[in-house]
N, C-alpha and C positions, 0 to 999 in steps of 0.2 A: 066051613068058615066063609064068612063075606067077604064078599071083596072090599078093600078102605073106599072109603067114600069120594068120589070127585073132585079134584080143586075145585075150588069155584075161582072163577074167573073175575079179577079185578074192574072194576068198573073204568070206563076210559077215564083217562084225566080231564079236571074240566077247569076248559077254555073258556076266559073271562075275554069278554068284547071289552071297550071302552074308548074314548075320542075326547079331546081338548079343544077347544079352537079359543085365542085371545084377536081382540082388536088393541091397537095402538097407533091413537093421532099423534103427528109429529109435531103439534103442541094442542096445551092445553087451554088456554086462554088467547085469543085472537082478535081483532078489529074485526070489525065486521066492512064484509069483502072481500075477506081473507080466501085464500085457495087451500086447503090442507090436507092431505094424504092420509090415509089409513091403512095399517100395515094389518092385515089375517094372517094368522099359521094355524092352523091345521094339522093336528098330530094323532094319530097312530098311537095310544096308550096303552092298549090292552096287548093280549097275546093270541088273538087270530088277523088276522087280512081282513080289512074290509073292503067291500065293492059300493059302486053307484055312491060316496059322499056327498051330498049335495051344501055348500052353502052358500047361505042367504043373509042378505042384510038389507030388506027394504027401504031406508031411509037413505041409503047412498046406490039404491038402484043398482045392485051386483048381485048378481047369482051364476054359478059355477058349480061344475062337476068335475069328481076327481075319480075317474072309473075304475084306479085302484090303488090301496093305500094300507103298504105294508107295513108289519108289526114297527115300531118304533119310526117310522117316517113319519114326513111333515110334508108342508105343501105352503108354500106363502103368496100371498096374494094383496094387489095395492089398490087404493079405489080413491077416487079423489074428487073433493066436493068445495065448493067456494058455499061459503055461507050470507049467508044477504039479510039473515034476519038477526034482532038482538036477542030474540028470544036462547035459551042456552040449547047447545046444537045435543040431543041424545040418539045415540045408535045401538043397535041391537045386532050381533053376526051368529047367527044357529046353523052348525056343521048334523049334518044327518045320513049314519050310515047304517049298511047291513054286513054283516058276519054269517058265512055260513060254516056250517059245522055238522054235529048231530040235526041241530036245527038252524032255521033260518033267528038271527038276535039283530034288534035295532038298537043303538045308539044314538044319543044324541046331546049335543051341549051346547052352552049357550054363553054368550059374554057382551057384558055393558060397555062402554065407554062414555062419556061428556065431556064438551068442548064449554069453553064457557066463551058469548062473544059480547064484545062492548064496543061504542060506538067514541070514538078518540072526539072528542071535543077542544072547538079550538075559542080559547077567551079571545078576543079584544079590549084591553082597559080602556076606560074614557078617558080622553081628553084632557089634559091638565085647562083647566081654569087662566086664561090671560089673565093681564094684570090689569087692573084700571085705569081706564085712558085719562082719568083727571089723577092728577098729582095729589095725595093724601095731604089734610092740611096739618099743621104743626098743634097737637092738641092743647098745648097752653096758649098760643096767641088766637089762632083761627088762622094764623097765614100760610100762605102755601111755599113751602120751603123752596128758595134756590140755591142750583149749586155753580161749583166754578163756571163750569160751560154756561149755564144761563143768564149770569155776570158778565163774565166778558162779552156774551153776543148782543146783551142788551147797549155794553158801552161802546160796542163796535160800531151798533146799529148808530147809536148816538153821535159818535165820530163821524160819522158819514151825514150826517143829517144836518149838522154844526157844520160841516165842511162845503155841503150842498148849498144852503141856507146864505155861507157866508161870500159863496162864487155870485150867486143870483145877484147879492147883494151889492158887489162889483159890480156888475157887468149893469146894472138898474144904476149907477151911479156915472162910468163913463158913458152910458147912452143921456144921460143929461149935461153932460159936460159940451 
């Protein structure tokens, strides 16, 4: 009789690499000027360790290593940029790691974000229009309308004139006496 045959041995289990990384501006629409911060996390997805993560986000001139980044961890990171341009602000952040195992496995992922900027504008309304220095004239006669005040200062003036007129006229009369 034979001997039964060998188990065979199960093949190892296999270990899936994977990695997340999000950005998140602390806002989304800005003046331009603006200073604005961006939050990275960095996550651990999969189910081996990975080493050497490197990320990158050129447009805010950050890059960073996370020399080791266990199963289900994260890692956060801030980066912060004033914008000067109206153009709309776009950034890119790519996390990039290795897993070893049977073999060496790369990872890597990537995430967008936009800022949108605008430039705050400030009106000035014109000028209200003065009014016309000549007095509008009365459309059915042509004359120029008076009111109380320009009555009484015309009979004021008048008053004084009769009153002047009538002193001279004194005083021209005892100088011939």
């Amino acid at each position: 009789m034979l001997p039964p045959p060998p188990t065979p041995t199960p093949p190892p289990p296999v270990i899936v690499p994977n990695i997340s990384v999000t950005i998140t501006p602390d806002a989304t629409l800005v003046e331009v000027g603006t200073e604005i911060n961006f939050t990275m996390v960095v996550t651990n997805t999969g189910q081996a360790v990975l080493r050497d993560v490197l990320v990158v986000d050129d447009e805010l001139g950050f890059t960073t290593t996370i020399p080791i980044l266990y199963v289900i961890g994260s890692e956060t990171f801030t980066a912060t940029k004033t914008l000067t341009d109206l153009d709309d602000f776009n950034t890119t952040v790519t996390a990039t790691g290795y897993a070893t195992g049977a073999t060496v496995s790369r990872v890597s992922d990537t995430d967008v974000t936009v800022v949108e900027v605008y430039e705050y504008e400030i009106v000035i309304p014109p000028a209200p229009t003065p009014p016309p220095l000549d007095p509008p004239e009365n459309p059915e006669t042509g004359a120029i309308p008076f009111d109380a005040y320009s009555v009484s200062g015309l009979l004021a003036m008048g008053a004084g004139l009769f009153a002047l007129v009538s002193r001279k006229k004194e005083e021209n009369e005892e100088d011939e006496d």
